[in-house]
PDB file of N, CA, C and O in Angstrom:
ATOM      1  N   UNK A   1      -5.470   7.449  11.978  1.00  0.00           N
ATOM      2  CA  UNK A   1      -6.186   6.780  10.897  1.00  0.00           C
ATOM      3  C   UNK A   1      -6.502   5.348  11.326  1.00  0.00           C
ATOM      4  O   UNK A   1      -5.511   4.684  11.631  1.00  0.00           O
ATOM      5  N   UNK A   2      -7.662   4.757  11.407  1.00  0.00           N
ATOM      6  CA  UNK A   2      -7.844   3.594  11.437  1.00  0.00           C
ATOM      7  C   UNK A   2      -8.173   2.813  10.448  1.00  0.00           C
ATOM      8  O   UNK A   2      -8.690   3.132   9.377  1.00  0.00           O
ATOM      9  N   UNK A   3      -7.807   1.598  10.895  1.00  0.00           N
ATOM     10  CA  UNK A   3      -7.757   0.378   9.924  1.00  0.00           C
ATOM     11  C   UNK A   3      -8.935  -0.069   9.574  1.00  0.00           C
ATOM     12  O   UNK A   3      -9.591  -0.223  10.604  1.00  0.00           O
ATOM     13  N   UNK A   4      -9.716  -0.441   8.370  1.00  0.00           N
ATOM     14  CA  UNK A   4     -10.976  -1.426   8.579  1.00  0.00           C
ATOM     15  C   UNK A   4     -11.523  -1.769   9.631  1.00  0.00           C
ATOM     16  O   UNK A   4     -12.607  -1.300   9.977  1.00  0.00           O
ATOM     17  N   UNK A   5     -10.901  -2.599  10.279  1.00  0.00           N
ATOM     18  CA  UNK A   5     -11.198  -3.705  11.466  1.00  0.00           C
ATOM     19  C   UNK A   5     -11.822  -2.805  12.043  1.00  0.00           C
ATOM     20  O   UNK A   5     -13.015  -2.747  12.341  1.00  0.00           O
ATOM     21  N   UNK A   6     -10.667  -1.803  12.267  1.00  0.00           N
ATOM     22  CA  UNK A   6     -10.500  -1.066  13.355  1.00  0.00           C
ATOM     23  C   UNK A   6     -11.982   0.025  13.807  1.00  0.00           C
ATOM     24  O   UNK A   6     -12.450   0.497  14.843  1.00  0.00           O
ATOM     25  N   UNK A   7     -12.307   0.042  12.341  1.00  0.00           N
ATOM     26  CA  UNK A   7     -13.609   1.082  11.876  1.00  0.00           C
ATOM     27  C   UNK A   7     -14.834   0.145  12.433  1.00  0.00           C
ATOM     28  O   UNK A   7     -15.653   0.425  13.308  1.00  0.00           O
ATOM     29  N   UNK A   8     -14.732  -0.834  11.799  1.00  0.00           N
ATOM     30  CA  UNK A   8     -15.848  -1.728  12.303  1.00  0.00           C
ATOM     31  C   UNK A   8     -15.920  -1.856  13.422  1.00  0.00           C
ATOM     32  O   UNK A   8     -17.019  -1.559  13.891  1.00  0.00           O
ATOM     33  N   UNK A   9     -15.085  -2.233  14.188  1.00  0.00           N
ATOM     34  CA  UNK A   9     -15.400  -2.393  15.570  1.00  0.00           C
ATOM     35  C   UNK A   9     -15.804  -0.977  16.484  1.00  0.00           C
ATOM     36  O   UNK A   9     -16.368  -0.988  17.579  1.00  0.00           O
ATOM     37  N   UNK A  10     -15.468  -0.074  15.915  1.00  0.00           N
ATOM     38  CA  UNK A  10     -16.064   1.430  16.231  1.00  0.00           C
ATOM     39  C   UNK A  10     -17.449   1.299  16.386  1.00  0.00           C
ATOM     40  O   UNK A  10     -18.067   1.390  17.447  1.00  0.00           O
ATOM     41  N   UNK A  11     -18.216   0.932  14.504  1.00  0.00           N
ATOM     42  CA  UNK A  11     -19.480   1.063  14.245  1.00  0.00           C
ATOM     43  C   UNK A  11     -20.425  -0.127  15.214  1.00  0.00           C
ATOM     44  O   UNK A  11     -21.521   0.076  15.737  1.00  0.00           O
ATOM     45  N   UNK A  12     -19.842  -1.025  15.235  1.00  0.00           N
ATOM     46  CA  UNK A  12     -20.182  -2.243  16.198  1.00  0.00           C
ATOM     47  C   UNK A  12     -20.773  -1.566  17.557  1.00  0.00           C
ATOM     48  O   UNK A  12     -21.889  -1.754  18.042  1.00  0.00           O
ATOM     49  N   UNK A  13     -19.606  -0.627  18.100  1.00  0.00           N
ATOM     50  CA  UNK A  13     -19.683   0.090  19.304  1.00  0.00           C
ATOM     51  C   UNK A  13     -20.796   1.350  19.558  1.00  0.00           C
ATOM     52  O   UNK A  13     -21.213   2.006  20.513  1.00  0.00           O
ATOM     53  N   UNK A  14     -20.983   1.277  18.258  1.00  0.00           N
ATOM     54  CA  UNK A  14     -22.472   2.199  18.279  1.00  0.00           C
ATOM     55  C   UNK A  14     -23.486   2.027  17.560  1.00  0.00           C
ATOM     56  O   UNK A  14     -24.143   2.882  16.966  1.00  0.00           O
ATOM     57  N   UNK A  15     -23.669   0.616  17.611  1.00  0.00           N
ATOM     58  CA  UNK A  15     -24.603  -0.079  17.042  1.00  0.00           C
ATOM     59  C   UNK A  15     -25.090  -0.436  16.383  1.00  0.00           C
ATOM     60  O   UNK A  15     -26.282  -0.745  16.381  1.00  0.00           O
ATOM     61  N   UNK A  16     -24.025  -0.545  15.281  1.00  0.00           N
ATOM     62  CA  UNK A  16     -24.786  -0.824  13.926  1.00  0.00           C
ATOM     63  C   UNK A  16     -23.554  -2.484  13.915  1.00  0.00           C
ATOM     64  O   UNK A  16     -22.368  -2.688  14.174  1.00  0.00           O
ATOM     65  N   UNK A  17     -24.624  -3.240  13.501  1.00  0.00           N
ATOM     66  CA  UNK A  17     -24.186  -4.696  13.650  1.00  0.00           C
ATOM     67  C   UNK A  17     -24.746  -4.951  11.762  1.00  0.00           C
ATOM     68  O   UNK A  17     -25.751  -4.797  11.068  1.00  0.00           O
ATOM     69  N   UNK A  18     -23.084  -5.498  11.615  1.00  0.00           N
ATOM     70  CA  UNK A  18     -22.843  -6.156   9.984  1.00  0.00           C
ATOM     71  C   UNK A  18     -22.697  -7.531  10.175  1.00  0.00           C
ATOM     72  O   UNK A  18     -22.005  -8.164  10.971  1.00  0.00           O
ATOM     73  N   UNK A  19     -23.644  -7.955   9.109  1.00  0.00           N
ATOM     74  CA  UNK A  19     -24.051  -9.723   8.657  1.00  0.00           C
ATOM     75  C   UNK A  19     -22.805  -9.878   8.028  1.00  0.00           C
ATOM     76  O   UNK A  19     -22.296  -8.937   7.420  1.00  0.00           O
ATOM     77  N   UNK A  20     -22.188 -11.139   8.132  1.00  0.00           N
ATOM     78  CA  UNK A  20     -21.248 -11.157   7.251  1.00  0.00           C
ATOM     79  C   UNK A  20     -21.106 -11.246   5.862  1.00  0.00           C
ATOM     80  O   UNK A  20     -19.988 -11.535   5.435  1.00  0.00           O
ATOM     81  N   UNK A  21     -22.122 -11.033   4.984  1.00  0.00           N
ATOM     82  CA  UNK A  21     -22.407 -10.532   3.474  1.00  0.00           C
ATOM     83  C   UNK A  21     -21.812  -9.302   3.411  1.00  0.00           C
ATOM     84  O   UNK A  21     -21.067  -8.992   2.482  1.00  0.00           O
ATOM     85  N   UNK A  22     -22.129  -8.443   4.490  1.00  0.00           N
ATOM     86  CA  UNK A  22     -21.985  -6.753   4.461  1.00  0.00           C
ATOM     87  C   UNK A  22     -20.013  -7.023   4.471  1.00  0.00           C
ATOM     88  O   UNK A  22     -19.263  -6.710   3.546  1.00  0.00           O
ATOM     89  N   UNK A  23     -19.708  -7.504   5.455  1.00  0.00           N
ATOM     90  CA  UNK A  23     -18.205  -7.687   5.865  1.00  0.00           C
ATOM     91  C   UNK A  23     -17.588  -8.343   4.636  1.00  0.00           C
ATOM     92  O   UNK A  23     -16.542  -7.943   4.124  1.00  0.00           O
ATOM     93  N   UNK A  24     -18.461  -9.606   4.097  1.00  0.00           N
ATOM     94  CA  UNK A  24     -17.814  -9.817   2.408  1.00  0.00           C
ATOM     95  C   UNK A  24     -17.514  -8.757   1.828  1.00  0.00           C
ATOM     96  O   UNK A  24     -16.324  -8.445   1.870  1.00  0.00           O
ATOM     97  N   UNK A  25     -18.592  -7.733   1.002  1.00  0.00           N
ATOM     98  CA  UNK A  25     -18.758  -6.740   0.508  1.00  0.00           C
ATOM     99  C   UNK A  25     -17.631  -5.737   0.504  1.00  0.00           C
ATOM    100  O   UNK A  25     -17.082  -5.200  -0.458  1.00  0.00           O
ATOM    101  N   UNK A  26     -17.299  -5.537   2.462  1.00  0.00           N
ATOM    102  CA  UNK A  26     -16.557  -4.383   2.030  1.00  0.00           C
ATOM    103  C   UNK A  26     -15.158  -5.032   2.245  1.00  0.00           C
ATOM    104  O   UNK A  26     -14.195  -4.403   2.684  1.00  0.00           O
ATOM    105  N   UNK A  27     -15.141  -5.893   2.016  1.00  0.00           N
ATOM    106  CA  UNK A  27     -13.571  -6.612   1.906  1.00  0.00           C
ATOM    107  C   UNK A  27     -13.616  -6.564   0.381  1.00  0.00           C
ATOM    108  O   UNK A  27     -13.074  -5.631  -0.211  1.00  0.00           O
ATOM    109  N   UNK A  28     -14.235  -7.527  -0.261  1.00  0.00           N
ATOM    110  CA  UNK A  28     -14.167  -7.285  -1.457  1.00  0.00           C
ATOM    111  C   UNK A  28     -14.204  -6.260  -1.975  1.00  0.00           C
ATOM    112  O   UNK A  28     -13.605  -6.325  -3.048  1.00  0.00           O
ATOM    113  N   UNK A  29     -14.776  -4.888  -1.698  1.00  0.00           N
ATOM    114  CA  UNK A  29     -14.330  -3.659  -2.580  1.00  0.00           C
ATOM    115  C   UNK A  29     -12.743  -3.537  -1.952  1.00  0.00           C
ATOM    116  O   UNK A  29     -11.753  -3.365  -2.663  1.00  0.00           O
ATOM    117  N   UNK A  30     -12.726  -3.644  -0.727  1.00  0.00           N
ATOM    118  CA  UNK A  30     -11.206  -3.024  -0.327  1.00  0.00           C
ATOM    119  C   UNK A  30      -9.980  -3.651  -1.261  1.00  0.00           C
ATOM    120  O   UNK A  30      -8.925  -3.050  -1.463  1.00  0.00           O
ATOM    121  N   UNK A  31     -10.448  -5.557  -2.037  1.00  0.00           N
ATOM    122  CA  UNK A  31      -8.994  -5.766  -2.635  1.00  0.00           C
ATOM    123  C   UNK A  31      -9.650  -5.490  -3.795  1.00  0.00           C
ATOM    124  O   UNK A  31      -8.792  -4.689  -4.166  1.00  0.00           O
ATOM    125  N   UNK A  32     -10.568  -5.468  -4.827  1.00  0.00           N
ATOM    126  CA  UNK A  32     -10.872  -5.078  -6.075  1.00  0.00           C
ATOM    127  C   UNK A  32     -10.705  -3.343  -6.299  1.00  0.00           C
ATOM    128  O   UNK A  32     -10.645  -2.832  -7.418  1.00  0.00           O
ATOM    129  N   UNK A  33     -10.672  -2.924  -5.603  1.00  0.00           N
ATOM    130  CA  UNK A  33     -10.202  -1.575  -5.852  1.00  0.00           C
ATOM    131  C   UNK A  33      -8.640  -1.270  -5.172  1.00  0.00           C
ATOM    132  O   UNK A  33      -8.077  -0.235  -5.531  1.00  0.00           O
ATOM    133  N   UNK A  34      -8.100  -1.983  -4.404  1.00  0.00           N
ATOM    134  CA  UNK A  34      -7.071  -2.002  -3.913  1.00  0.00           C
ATOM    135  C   UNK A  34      -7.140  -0.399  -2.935  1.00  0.00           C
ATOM    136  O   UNK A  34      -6.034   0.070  -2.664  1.00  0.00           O
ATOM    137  N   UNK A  35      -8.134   0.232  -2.537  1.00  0.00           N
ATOM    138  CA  UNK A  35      -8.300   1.918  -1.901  1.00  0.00           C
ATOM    139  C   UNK A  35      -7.608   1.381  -0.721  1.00  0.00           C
ATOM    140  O   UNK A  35      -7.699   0.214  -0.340  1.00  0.00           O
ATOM    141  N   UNK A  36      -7.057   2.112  -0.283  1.00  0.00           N
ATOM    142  CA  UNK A  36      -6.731   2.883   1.334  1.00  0.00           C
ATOM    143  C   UNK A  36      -7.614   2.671   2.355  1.00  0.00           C
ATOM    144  O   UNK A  36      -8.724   3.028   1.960  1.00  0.00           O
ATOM    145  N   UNK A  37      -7.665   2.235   3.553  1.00  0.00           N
ATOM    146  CA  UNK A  37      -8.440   2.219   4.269  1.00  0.00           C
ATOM    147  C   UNK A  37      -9.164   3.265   4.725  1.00  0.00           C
ATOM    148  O   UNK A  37     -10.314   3.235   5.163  1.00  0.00           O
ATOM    149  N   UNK A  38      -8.279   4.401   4.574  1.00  0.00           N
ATOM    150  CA  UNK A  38      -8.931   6.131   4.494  1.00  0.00           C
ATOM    151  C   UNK A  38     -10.328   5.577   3.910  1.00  0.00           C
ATOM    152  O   UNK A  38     -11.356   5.305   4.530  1.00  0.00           O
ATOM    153  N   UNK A  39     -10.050   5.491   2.511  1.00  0.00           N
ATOM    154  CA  UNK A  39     -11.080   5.446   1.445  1.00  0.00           C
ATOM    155  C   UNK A  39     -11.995   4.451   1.804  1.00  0.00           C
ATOM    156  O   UNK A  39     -13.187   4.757   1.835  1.00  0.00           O
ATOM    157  N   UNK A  40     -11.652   3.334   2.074  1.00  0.00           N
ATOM    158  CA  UNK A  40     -13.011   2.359   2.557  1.00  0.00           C
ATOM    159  C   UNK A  40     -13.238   2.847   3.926  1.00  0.00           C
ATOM    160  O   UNK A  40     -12.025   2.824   3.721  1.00  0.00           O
ATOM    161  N   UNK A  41     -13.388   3.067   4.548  1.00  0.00           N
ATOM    162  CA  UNK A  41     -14.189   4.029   5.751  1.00  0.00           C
ATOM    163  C   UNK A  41     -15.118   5.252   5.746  1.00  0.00           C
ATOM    164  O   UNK A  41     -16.056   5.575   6.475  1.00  0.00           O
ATOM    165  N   UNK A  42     -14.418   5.947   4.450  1.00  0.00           N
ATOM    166  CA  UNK A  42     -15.318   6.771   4.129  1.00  0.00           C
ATOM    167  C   UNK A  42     -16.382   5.950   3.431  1.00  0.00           C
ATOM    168  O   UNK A  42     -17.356   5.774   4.163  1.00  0.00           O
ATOM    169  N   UNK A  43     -16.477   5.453   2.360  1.00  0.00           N
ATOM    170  CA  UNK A  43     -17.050   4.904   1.643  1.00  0.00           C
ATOM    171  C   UNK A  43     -18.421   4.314   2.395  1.00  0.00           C
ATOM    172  O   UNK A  43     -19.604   4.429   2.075  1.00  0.00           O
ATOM    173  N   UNK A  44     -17.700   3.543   3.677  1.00  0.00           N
ATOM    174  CA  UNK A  44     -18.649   3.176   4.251  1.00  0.00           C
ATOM    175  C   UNK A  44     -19.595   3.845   5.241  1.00  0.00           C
ATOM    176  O   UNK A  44     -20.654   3.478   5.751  1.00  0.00           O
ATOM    177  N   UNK A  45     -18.878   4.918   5.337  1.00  0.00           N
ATOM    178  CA  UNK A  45     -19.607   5.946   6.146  1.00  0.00           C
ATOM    179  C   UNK A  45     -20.921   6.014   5.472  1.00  0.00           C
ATOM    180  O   UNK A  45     -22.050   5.585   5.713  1.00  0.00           O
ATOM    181  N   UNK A  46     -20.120   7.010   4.137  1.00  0.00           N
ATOM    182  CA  UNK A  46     -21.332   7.806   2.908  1.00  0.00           C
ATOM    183  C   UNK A  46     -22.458   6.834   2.608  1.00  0.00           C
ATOM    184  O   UNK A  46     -23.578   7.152   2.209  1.00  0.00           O
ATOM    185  N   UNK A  47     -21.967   5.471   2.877  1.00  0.00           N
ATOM    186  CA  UNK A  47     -22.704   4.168   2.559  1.00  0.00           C
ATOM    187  C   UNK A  47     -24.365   4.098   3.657  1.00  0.00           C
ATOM    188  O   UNK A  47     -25.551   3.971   3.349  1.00  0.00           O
ATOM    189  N   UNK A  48     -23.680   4.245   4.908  1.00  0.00           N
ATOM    190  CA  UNK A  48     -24.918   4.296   5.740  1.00  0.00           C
ATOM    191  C   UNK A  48     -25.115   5.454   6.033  1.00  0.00           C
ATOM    192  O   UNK A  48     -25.974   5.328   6.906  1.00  0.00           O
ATOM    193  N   UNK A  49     -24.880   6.818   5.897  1.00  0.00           N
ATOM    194  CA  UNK A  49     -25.614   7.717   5.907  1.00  0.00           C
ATOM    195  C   UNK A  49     -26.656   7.918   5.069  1.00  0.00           C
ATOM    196  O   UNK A  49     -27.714   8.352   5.523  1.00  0.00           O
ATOM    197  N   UNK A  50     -26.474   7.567   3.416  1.00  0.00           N
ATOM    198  CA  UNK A  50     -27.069   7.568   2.803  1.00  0.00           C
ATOM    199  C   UNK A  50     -27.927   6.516   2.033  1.00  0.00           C
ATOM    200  O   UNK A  50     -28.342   6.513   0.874  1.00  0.00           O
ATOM    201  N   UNK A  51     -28.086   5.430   3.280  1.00  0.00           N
ATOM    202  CA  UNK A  51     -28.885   4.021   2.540  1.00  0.00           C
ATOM    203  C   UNK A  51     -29.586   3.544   4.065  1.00  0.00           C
ATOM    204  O   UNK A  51     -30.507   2.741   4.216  1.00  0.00           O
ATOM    205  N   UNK A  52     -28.770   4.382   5.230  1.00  0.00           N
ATOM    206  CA  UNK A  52     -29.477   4.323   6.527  1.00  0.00           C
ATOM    207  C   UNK A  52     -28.935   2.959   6.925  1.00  0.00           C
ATOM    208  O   UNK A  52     -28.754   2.877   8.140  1.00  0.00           O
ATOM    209  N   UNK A  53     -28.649   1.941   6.282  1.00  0.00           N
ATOM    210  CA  UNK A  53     -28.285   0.636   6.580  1.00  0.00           C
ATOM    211  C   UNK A  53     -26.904   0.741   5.819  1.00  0.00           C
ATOM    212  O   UNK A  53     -26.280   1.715   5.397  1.00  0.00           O
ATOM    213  N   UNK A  54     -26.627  -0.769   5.795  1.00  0.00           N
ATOM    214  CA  UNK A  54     -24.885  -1.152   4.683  1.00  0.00           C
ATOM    215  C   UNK A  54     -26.046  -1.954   3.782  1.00  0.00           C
ATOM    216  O   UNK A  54     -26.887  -2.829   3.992  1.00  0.00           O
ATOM    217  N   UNK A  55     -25.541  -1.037   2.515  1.00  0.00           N
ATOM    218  CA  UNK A  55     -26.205  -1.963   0.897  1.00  0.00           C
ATOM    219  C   UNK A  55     -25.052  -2.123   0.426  1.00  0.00           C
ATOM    220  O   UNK A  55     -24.642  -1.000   0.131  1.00  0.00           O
ATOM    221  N   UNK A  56     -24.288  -2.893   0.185  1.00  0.00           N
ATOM    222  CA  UNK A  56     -23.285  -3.728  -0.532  1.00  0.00           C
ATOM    223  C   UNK A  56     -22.771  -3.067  -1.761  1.00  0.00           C
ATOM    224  O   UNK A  56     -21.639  -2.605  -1.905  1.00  0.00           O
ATOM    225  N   UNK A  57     -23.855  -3.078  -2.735  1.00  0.00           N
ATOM    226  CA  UNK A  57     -24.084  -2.903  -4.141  1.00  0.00           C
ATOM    227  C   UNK A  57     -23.384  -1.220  -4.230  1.00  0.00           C
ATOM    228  O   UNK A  57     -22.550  -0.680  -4.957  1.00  0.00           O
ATOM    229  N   UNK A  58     -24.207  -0.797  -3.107  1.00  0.00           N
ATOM    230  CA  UNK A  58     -24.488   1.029  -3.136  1.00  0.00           C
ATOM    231  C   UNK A  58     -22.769   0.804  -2.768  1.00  0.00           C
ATOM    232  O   UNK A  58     -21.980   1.015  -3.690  1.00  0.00           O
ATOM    233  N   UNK A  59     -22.349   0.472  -1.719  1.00  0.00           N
ATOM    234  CA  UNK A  59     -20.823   0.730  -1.031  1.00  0.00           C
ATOM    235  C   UNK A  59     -20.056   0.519  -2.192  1.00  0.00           C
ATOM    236  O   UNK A  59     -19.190   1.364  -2.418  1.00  0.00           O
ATOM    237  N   UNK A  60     -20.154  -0.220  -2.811  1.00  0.00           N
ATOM    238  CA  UNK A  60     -19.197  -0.998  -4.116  1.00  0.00           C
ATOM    239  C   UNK A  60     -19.079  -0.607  -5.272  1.00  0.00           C
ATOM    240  O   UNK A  60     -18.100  -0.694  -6.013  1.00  0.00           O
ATOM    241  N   UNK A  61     -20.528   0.036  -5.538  1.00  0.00           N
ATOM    242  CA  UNK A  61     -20.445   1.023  -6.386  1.00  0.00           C
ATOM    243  C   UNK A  61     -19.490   2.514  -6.442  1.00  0.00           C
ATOM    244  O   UNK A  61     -18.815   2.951  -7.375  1.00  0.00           O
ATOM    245  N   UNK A  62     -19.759   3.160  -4.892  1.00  0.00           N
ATOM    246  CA  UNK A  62     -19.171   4.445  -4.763  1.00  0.00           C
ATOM    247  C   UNK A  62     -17.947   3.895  -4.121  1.00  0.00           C
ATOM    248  O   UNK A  62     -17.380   4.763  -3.457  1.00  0.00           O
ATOM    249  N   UNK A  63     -17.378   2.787  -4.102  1.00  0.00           N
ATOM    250  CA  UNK A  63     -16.008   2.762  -3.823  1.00  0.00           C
ATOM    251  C   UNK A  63     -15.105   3.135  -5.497  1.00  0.00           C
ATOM    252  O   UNK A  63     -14.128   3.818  -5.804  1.00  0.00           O
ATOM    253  N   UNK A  64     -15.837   2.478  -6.060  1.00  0.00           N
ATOM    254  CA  UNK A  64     -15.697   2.152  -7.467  1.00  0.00           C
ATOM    255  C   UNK A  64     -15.328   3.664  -8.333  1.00  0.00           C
ATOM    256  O   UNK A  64     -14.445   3.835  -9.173  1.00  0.00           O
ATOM    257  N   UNK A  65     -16.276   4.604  -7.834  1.00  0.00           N
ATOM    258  CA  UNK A  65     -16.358   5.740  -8.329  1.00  0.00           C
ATOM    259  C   UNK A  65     -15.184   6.442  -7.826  1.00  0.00           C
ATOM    260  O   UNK A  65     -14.364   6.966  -8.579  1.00  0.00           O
ATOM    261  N   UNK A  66     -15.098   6.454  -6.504  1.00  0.00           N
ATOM    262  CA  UNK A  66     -13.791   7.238  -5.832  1.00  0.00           C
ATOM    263  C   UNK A  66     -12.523   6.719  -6.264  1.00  0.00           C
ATOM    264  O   UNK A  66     -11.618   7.501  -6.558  1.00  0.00           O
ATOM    265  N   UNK A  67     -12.320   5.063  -6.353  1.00  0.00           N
ATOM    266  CA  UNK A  67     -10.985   4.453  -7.191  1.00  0.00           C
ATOM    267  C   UNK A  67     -10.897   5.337  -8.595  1.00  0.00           C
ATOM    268  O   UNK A  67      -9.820   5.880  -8.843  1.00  0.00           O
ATOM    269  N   UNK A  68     -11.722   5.455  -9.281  1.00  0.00           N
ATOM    270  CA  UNK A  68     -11.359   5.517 -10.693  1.00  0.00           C
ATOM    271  C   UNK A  68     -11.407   6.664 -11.033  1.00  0.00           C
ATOM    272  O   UNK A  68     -11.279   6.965 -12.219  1.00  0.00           O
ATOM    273  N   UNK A  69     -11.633   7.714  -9.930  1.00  0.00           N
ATOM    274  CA  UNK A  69     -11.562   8.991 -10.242  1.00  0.00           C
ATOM    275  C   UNK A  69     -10.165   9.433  -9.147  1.00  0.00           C
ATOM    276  O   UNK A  69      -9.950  10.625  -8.932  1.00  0.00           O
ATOM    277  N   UNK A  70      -9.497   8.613  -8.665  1.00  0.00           N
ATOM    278  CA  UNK A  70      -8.454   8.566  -8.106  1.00  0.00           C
ATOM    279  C   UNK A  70      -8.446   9.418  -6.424  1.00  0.00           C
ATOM    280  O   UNK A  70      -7.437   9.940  -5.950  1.00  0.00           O
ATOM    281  N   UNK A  71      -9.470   9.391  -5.910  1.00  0.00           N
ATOM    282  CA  UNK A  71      -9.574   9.686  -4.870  1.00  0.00           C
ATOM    283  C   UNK A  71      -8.718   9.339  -3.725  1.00  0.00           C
ATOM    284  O   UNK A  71      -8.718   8.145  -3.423  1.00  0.00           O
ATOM    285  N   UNK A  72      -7.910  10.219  -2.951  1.00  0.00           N
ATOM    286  CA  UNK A  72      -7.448   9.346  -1.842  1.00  0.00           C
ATOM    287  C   UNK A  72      -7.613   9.568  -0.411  1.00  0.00           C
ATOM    288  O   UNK A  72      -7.194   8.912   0.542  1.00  0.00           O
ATOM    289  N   UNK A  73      -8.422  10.800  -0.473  1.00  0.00           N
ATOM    290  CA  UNK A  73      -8.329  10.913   1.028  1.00  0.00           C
ATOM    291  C   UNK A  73     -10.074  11.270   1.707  1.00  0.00           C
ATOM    292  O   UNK A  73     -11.027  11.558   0.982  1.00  0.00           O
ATOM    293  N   UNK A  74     -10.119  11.183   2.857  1.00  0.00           N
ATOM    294  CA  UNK A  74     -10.944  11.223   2.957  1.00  0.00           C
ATOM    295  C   UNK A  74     -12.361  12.658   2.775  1.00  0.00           C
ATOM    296  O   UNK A  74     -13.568  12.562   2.556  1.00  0.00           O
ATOM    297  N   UNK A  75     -11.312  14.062   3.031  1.00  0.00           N
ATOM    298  CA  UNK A  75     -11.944  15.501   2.636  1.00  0.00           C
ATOM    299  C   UNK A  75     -12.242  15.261   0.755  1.00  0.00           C
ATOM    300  O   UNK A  75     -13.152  15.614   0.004  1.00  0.00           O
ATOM    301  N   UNK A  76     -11.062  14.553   0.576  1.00  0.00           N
ATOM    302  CA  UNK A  76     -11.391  14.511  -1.169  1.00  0.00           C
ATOM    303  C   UNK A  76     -12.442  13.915  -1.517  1.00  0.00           C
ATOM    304  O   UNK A  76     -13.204  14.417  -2.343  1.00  0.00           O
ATOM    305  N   UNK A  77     -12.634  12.914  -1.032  1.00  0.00           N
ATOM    306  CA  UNK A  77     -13.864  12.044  -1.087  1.00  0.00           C
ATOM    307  C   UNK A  77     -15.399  12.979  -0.893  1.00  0.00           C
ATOM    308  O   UNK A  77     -16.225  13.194  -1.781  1.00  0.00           O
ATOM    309  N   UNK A  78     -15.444  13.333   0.234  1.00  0.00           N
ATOM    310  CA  UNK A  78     -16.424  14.197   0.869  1.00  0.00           C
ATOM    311  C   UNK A  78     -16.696  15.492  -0.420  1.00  0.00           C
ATOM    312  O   UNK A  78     -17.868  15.830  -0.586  1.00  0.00           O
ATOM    313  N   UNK A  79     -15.861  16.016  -1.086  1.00  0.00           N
ATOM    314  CA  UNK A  79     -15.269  17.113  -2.226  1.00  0.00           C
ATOM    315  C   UNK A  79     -15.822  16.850  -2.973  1.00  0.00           C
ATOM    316  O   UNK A  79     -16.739  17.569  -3.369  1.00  0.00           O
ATOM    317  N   UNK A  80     -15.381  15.130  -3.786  1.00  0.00           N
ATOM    318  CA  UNK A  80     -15.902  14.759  -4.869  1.00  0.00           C
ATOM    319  C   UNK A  80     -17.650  14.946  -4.760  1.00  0.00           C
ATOM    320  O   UNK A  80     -18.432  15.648  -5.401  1.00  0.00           O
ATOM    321  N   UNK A  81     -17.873  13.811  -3.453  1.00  0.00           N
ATOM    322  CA  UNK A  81     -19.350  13.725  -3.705  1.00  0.00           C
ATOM    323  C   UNK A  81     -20.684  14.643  -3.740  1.00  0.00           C
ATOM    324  O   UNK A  81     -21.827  14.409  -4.133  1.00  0.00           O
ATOM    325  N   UNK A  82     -20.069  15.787  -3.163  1.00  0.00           N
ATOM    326  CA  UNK A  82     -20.606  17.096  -3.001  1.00  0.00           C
ATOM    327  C   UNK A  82     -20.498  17.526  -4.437  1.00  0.00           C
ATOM    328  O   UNK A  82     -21.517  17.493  -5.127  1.00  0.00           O
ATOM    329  N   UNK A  83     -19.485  17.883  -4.893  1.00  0.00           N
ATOM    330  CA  UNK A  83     -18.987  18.237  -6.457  1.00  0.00           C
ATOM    331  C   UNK A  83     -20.075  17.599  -7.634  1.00  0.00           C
ATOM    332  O   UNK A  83     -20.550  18.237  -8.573  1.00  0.00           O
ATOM    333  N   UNK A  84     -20.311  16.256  -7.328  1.00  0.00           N
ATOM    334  CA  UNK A  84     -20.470  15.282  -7.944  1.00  0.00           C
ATOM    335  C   UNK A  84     -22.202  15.456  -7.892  1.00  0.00           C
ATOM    336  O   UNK A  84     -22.955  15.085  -8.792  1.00  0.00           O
ATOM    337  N   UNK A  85     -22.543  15.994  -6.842  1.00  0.00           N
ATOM    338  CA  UNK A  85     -24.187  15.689  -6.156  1.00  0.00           C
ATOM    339  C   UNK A  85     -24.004  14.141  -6.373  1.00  0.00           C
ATOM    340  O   UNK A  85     -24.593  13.807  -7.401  1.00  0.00           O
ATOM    341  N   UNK A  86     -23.351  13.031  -5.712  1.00  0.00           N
ATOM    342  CA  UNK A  86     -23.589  11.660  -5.652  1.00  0.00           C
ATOM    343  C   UNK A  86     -24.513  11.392  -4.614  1.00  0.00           C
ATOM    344  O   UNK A  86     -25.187  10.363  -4.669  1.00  0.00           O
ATOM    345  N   UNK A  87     -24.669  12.437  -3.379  1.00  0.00           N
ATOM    346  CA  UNK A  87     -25.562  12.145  -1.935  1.00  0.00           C
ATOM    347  C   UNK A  87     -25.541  13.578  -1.596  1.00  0.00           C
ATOM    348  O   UNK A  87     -24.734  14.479  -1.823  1.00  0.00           O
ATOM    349  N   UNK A  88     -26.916  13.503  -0.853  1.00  0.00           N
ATOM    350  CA  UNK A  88     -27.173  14.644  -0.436  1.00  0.00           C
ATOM    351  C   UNK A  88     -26.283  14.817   1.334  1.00  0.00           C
ATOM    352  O   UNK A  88     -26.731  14.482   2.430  1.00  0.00           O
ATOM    353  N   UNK A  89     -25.370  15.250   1.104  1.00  0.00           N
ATOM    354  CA  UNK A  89     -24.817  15.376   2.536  1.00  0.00           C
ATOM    355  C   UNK A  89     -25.166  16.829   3.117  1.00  0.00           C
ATOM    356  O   UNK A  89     -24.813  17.140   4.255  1.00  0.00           O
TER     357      UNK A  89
END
């Protein structure tokens, strides 16, 4: 399981380069929702698969959704949003 950082510097490694607004963003969902890093990785995955870029708003939103529907892992996540039709995966 990797850490935030740890994720980013992945995505870094394959080319997708975050402004530090984007890096605000998903820090700030990570302590306002207090999720798992599981969960903010996914989040941010579903985030640029389905916005093609990092939209802040969009990430923060569906972090939001997975906190409060108590999501914790990452297949659950993937479950919900399928379940949910939140993105067409």
């Amino acid at each position: 399981m990797r850490t935030v950082e740890d994720y980013l510097h992945f995505l870094k490694g394959k080319g997708f380069q975050f402004q530090e607004d984007a890096i605000g963003f998903i820090f700030f969902g990570k302590h306002y929702t207090n999720a798992s890093d599981e969960i903010i990785n996914t989040a941010i995955e579903m985030t640029l698969k389905a916005q093609k870029s990092f939209d802040g708003s969009f990430y923060v939103s569906l972090l939001e959704t997975l906190a409060s529907n108590r999501i914790k892992t990452r297949s659950g996540a993937i479950k919900f949003i399928k379940e949910k039709e939140l993105l067409a995966l």
